[in-house]
C-alpha positions as CSV (number, residue, x, y, z in Angstrom):
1,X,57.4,122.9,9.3
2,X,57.6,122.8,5.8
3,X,59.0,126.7,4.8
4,X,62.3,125.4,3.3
5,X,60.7,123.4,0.9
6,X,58.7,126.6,-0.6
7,X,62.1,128.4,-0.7
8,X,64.6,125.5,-2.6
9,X,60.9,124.4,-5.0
10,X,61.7,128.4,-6.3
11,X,65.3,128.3,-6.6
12,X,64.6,125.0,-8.5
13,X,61.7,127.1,-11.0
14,X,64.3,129.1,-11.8
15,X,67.1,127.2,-13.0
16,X,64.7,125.0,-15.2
17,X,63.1,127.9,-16.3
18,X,66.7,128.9,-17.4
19,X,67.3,125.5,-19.3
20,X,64.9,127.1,-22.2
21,X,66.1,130.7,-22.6
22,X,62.2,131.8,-21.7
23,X,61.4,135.2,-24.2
24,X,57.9,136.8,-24.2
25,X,57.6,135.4,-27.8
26,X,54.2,135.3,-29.1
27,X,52.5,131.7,-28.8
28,X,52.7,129.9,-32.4
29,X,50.6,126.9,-30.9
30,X,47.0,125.8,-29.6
31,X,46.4,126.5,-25.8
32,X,44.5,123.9,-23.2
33,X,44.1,124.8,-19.6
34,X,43.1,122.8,-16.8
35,X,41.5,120.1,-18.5
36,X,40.0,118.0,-15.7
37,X,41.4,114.4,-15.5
38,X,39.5,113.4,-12.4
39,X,37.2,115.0,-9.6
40,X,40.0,116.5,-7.2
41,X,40.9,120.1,-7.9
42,X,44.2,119.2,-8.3
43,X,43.4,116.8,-11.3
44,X,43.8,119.1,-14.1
45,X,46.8,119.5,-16.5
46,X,47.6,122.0,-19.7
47,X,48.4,121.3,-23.0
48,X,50.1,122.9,-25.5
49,X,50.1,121.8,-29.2
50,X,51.9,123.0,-31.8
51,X,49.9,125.0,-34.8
52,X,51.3,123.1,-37.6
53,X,51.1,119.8,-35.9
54,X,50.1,116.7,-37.5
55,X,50.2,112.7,-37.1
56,X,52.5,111.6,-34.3
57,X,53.9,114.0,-32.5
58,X,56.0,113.8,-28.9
59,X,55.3,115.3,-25.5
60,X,57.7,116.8,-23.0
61,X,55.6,116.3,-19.3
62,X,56.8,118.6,-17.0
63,X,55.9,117.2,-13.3
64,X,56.5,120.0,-10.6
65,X,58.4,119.4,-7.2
66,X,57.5,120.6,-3.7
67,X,57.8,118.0,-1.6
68,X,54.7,116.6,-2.9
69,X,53.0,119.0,-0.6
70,X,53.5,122.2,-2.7
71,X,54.2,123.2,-6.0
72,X,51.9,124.0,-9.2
73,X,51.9,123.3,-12.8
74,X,52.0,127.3,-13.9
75,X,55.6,127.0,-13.1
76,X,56.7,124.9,-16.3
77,X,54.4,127.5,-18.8
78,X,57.0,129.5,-20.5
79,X,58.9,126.3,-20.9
80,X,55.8,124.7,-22.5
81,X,55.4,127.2,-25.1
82,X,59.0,127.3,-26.2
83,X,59.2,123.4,-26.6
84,X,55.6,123.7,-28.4
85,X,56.5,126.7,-30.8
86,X,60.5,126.3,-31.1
87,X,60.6,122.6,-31.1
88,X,58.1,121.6,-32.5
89,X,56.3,119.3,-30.2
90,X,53.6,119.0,-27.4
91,X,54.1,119.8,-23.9
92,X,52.1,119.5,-20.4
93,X,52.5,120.1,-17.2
94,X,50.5,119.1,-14.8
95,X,49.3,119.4,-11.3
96,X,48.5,116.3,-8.7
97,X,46.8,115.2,-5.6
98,X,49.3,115.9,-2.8
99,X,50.2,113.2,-0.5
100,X,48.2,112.8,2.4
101,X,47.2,110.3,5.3
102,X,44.8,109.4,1.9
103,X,47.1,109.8,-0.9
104,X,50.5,108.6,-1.1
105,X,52.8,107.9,-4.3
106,X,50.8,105.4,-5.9
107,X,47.9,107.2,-6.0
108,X,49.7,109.8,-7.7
109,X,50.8,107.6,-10.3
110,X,47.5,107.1,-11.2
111,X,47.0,110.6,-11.8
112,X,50.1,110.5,-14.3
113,X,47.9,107.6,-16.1
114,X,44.6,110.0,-16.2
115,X,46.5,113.0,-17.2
116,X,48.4,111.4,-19.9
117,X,44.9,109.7,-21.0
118,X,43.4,112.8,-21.4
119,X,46.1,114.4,-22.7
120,X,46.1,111.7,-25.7
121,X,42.4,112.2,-26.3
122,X,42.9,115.9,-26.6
123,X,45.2,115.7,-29.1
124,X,43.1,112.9,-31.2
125,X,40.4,115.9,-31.3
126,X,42.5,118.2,-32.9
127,X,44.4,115.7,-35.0
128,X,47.2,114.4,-33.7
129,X,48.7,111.1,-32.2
130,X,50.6,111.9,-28.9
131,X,52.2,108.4,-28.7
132,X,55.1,109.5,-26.7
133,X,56.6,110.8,-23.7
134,X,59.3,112.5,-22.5
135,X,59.4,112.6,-18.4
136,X,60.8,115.4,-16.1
137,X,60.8,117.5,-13.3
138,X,62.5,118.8,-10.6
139,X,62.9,117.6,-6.8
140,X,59.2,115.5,-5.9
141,X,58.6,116.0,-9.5
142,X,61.8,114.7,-11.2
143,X,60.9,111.2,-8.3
144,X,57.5,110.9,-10.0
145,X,59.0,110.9,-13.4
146,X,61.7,108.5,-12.8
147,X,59.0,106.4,-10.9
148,X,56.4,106.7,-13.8
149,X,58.8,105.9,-15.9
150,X,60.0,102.7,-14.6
151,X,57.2,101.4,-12.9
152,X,54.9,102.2,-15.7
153,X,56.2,102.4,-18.9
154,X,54.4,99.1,-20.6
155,X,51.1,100.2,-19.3
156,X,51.4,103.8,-19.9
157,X,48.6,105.3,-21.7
158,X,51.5,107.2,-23.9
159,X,54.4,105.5,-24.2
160,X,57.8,106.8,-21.8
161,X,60.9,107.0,-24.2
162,X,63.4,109.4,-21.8
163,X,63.2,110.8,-18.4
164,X,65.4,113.6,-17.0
165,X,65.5,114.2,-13.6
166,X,66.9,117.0,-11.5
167,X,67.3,116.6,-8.0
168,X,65.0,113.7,-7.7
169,X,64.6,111.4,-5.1
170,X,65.4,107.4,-5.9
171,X,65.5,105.6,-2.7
172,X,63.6,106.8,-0.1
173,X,64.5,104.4,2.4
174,X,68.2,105.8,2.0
175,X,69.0,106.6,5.8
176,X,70.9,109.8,4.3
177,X,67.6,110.9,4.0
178,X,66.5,111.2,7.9
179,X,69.9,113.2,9.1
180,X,70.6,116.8,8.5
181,X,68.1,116.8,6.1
182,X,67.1,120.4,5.3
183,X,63.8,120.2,5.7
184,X,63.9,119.0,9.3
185,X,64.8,116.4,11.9
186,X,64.0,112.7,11.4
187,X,60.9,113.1,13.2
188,X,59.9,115.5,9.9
189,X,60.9,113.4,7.1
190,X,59.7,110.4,9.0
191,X,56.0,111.9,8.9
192,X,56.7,113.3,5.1
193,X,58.0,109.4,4.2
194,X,55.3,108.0,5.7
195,X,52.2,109.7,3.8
196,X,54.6,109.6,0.5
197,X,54.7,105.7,1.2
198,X,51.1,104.7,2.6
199,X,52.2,103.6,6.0
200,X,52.9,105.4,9.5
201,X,56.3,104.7,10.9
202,X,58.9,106.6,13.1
203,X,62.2,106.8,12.2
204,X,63.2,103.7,14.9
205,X,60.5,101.9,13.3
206,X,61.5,102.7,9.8
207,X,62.6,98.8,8.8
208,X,58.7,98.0,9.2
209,X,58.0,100.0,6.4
210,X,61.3,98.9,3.9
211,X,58.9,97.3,1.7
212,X,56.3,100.2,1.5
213,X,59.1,102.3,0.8
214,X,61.1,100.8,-2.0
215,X,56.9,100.4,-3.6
216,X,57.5,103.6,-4.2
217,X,61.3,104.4,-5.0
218,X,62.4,104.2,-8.8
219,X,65.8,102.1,-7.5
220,X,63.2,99.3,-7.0
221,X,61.8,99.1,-10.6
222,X,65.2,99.6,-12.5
223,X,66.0,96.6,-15.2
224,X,67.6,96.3,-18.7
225,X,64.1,97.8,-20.0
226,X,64.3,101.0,-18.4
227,X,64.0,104.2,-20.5
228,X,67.0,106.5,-21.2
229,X,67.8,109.0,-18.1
230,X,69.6,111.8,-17.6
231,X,70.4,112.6,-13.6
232,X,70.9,116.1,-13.0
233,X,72.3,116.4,-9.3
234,X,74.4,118.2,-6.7
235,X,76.9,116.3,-4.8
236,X,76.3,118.6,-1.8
237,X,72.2,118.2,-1.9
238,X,70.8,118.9,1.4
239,X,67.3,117.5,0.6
240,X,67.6,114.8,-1.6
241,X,70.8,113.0,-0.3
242,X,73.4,112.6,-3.4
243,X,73.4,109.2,-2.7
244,X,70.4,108.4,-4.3
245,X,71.8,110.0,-7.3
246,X,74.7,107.5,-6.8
247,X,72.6,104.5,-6.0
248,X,70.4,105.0,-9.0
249,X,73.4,105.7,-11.6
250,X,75.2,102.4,-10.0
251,X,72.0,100.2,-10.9
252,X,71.1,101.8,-14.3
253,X,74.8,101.1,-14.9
254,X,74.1,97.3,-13.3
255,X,71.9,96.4,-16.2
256,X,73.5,98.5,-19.0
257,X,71.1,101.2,-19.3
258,X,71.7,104.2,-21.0
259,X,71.9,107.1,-18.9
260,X,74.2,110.1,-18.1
261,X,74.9,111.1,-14.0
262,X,75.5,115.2,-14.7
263,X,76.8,116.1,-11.4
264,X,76.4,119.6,-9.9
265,X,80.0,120.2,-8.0
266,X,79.8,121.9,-4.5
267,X,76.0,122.6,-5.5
268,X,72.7,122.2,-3.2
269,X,69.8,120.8,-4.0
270,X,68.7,124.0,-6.3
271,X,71.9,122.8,-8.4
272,X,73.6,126.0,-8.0
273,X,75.9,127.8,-10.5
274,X,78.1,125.3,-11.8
275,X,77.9,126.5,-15.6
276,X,79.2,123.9,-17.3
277,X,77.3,120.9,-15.3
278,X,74.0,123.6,-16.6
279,X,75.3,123.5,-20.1
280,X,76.2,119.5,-20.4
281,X,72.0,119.6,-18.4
282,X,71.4,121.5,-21.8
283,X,72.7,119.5,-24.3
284,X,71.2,116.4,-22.7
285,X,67.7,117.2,-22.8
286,X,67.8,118.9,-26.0
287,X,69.4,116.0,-27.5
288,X,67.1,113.6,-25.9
289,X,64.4,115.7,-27.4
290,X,65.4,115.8,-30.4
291,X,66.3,111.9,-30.5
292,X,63.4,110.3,-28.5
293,X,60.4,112.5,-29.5
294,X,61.0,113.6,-33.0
């Protein structure tokens, strides 16, 4: 049911992969893998710390897509170690609980609260303060970063300071969502909607679950104290309707935010070729980088 989302997840690997200009350099930093954060196999995140570090020091959390049914943390690895060794910071990715008739998106966020709790505590052993985050991800991952961020960020166990998100769902009550939607009819993003939500509903009885819906859509948490965002998106996304990159830009705009909407001309939802939409996506992370975690 699901194949497409396997196929775009790897075109989006790639590109973000490509943000970082991945060499086989040799690791100048200290190594953590799957550290547990909870009893789930999927619980676990890894860590990598600069050698020289010392005192406060930033994190990059890279939060991988799939549909919330797919994806794996191993995919954001050579784009840990170059932020760790060439930037100069700390970097993570982690994996989740998929979503579920038990798990939906809120659940989730509590596993971005355990895995940035242990990922704090790690970093106290070997000596540094990890007292700030910087959010992103693509597709399902680049929604729970934009969620996280919003919903979160005066309880977070490390602070969020940016998010970037490419391809990432906002609204998912958007009806652009439930019609030629890659990934299959309305009955199929119905059922994905529903576990992603908490509650059942078809797509005619969608309005009964508005409310569980926009509980877990980052339009519905956006105010004047929303962290800095870059949107990365195509304005021909077959997945993750452009609107929601729309609606999201038009609210962060709504209460004077800063943010940037980088759009993707003519591209899909793996953002395509458009070189100099990739170069501006670039620019804005690095220079969020270098301004929010450093």
């Amino acid at each position: 049911m699901f194949e497409k989302i396997i196929a775009f997840f790897m075109a989006i690997i790639n590109f973000f992969l490509g943000l970082f200009g991945l060499g086989g350099q040799e690791a100048d930093c200290q190594k953590f893998f799957d550290m547990s954060y909870g009893i789930h196999e999927r619980q676990v995140v890894d860590l990598f710390i600069p050698d020289d570090a010392s005192g406060d020091l930033g994190l990059v959390l890279f939060i991988h897509g799939g549909a919330w049914i797919a994806g794996d943390k191993e995919s954001y690895e050579g784009g840990m170690e170059y932020g760790a060794t060439e930037l100069g910071i700390a970097t993570a990715s982690m994996n989740y609980r998929y979503i579920s008739e038990d798990v939906d998106l809120l659940d989730v966020l509590d596993d971005i609260d355990a895995a940035l709790a242990e990922i704090r505590e790690k970093g106290n052993e070997v000596g540094v303060n990890i007292n700030k985050v910087l959010l992103t991800g693509d597709s399902a991952g680049a929604h729970l970063s934009l969620l996280y961020a919003y919903a979160r960020k005066n309880t977070a166990p490390v602070t969020p300071v940016a998010v970037v998100s490419n391809s990432g769902p906002t609204d998912l009550y958007d009806d652009n969502f439930y019609h030629n939607n890659a990934l299959g009819d309305k009955t199929v993003i119905s059922d994905l909607m529903s576990k992603a939500c908490g509650q059942k509903f078809t797509y005619e009885t969608k309005e009964s679950a508005k409310d569980a819906l926009y509980s877990v859509s980052p339009v519905s948490y956006v105010s004047a104290d929303c962290v800095p965002t870059v949107i990365n998106h195509g304005n021909a996304d077959s997945i993750v309707p452009f609107s929601n990159a729309l609606a999201l830009d038009a609210l962060l705009t709504q209460y004077g935010v800063e943010h940037v909407l980088n759009v993707y001309e003519g591209a899909d939802h793996d953002l395509g070729k458009d070189d100099a939409a990739k170069e501006r996506a670039d620019e804005l992370l690095f220079g969020y980088i270098d301004r929010f975690l450093k």
